[in-house]
Backbone as CSV, one residue per row, in Angstrom:
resi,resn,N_x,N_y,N_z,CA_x,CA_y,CA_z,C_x,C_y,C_z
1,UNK,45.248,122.943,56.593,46.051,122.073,57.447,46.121,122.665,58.849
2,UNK,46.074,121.596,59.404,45.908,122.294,61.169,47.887,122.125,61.754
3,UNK,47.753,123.551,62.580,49.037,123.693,62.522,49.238,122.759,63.965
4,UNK,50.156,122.197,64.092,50.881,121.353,65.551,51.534,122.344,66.361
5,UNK,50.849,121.946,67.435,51.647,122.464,68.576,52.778,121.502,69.703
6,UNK,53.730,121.991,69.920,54.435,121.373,70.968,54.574,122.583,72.651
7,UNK,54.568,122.014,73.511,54.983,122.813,74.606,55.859,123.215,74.500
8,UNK,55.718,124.211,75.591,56.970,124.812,75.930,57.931,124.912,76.897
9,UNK,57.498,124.130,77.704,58.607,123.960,78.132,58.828,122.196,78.890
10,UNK,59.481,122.009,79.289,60.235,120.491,79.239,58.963,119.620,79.734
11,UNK,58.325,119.563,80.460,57.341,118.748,80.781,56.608,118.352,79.690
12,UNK,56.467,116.699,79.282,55.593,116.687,77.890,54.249,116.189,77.867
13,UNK,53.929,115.783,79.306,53.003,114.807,79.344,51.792,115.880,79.758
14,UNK,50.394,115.583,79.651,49.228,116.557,80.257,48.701,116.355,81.734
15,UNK,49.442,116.992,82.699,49.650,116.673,84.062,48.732,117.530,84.543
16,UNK,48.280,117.428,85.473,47.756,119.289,86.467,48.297,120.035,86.023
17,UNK,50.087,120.266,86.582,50.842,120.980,86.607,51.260,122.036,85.031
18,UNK,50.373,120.915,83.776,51.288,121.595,82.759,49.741,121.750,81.644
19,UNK,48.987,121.950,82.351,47.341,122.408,81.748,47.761,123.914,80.588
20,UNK,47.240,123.647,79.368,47.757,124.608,78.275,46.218,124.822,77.638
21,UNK,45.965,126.417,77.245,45.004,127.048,76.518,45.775,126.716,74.893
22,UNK,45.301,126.999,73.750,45.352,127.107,72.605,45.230,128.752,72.634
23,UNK,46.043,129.481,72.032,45.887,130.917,71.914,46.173,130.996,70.366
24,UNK,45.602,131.958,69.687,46.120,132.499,68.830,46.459,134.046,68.776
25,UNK,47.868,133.957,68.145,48.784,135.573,68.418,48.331,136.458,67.667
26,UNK,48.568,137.595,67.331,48.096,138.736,66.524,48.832,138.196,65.212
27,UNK,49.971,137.453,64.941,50.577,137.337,63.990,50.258,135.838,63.124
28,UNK,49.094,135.737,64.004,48.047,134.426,63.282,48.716,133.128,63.676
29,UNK,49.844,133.073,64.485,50.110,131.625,64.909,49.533,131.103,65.948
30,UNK,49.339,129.848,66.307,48.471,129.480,67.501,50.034,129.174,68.392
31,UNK,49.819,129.348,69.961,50.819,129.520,70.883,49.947,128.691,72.146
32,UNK,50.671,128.192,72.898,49.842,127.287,73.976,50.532,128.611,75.527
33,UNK,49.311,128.619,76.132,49.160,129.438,77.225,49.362,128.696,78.145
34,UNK,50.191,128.603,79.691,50.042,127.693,80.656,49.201,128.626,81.561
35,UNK,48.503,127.539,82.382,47.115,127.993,83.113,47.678,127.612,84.526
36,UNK,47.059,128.483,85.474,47.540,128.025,86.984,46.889,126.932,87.158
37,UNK,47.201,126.242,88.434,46.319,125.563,88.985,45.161,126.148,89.699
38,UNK,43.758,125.764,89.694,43.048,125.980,90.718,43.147,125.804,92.156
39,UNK,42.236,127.354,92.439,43.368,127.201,94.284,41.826,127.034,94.682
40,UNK,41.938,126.617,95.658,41.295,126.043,97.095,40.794,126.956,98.032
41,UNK,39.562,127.057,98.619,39.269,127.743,99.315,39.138,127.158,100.754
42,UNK,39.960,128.075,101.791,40.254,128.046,102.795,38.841,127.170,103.652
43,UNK,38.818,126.385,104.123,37.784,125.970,105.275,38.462,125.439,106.517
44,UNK,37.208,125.214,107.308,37.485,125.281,108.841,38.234,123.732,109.174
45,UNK,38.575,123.965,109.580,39.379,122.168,110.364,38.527,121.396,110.845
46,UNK,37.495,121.695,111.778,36.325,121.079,112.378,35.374,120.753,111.708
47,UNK,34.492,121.487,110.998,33.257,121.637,110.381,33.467,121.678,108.454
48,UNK,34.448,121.957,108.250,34.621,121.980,106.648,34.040,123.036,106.251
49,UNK,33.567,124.439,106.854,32.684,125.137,106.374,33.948,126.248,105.557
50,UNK,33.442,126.887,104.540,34.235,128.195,103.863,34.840,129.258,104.752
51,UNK,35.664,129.400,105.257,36.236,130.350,106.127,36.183,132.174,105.157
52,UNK,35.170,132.763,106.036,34.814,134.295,105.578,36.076,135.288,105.460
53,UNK,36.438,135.807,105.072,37.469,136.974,105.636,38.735,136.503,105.160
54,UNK,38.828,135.019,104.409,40.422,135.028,103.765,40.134,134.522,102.470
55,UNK,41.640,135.661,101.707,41.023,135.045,100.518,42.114,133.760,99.798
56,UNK,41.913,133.239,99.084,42.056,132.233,98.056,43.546,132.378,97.595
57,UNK,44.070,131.849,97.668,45.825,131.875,97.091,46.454,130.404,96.880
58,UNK,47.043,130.307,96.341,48.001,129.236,96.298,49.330,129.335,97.126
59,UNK,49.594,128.159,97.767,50.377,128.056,98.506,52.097,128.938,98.472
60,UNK,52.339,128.889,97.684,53.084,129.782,97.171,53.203,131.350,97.819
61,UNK,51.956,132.024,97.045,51.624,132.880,96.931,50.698,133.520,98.596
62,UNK,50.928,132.104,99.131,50.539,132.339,100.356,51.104,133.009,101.487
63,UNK,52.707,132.139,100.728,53.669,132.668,101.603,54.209,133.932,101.488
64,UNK,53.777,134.609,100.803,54.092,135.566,100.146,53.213,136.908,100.849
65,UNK,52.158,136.252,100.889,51.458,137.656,101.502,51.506,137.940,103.103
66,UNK,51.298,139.243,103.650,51.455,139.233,105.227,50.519,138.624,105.622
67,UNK,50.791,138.486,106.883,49.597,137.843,107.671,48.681,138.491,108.148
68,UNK,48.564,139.747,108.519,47.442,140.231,108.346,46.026,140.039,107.271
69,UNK,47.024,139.433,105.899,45.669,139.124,105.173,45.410,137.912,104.678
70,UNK,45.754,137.234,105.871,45.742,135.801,105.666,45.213,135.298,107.084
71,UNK,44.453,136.112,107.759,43.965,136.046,108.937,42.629,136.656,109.522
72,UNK,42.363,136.051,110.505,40.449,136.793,111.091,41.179,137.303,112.653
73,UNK,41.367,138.697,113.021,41.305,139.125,114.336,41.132,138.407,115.198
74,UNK,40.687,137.179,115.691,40.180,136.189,116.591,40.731,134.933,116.993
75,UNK,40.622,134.631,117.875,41.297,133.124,118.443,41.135,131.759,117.302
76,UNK,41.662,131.276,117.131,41.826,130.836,115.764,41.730,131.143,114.932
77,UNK,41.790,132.203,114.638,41.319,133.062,113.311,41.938,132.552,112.052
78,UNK,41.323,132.508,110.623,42.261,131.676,109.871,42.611,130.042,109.600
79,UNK,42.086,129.465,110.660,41.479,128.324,111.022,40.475,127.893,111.054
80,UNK,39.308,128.247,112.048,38.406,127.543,112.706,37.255,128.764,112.425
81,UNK,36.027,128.420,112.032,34.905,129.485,112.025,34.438,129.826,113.083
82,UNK,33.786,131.029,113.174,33.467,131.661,114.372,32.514,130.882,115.102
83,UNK,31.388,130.109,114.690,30.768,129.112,115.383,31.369,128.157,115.826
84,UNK,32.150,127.306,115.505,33.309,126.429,115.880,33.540,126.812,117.126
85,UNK,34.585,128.090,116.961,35.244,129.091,117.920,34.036,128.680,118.997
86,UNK,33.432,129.342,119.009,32.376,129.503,119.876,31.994,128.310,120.721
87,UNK,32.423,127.250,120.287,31.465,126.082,120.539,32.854,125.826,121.494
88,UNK,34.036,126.112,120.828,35.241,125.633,121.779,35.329,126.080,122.953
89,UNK,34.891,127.536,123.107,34.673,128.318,123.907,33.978,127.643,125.029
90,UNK,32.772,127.368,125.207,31.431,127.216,125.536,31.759,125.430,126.351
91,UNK,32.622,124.926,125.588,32.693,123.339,125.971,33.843,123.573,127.310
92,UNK,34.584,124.520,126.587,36.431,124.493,128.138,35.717,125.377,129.119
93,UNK,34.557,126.457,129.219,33.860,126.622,129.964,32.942,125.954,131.199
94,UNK,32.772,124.877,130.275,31.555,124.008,131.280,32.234,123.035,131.707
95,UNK,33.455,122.734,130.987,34.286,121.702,131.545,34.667,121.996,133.075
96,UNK,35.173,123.174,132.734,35.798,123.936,134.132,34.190,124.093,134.919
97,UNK,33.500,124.341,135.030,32.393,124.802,135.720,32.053,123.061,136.343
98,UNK,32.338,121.878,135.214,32.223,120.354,136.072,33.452,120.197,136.958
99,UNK,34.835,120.820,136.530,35.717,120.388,137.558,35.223,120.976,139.182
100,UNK,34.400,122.210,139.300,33.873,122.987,140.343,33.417,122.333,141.118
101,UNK,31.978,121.622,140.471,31.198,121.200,140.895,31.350,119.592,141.604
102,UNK,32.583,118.828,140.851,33.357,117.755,141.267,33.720,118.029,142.488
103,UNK,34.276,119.307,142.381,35.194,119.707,144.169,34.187,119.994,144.845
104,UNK,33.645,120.734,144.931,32.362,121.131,145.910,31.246,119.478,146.645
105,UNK,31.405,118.421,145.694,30.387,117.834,146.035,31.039,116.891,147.219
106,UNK,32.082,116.711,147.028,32.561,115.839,148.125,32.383,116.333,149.716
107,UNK,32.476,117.807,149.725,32.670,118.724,150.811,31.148,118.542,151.368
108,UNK,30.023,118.079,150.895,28.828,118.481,151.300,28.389,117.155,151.906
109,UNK,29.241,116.050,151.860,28.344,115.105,152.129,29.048,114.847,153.847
């Protein structure tokens, strides 16, 4: 006879939140294990790419850790990938280098 299991605790329905292993104990009873949720890996805002250098936590547990390790040394760091970065860089650069060239041209004619 197969033995029945009930949860353990108040939630009854099979949600995300209440995902259960089948275990069996040393004392031969089967016991239901609750499982985390799967966490998410950090990507960029712009590009969707995997952000290098942070790791994987659940929100929670996010808050929990310092920020030092929940961060990249760099101007958006933690955000935006370094190519991104770069590209942001490179665009408010030339922008400014057209506002220059806007002012200068009137003066010449």
């Amino acid at each position: 006879m197969v033995q029945r299991l009930t949860y353990r605790r108040r939630l009854s329905y099979n949600t995300p939140s209440n995902r259960v292993k089948i275990v069996k104990t040393p004392g031969g009873k089967l016991t239901f294990h609750y499982a985390k949720k799967r966490v998410g890996i950090p990507k960029c805002g712009d590009c969707s790419e995997k952000l290098r250098g942070i790791p994987r936590f659940r929100p929670a547990e996010l808050a929990r850790i310092s920020r030092r390790r929940k961060t990249v040394n760099r101007a958006y760091g933690g955000s935006r990938c370094a190519k991104c970065v770069r590209d942001r860089i490179v665009r408010a650069f030339l922008v400014e280098e057209q506002k220059i060239v806007k002012q200068l041209a009137p003066k010449k004619k």
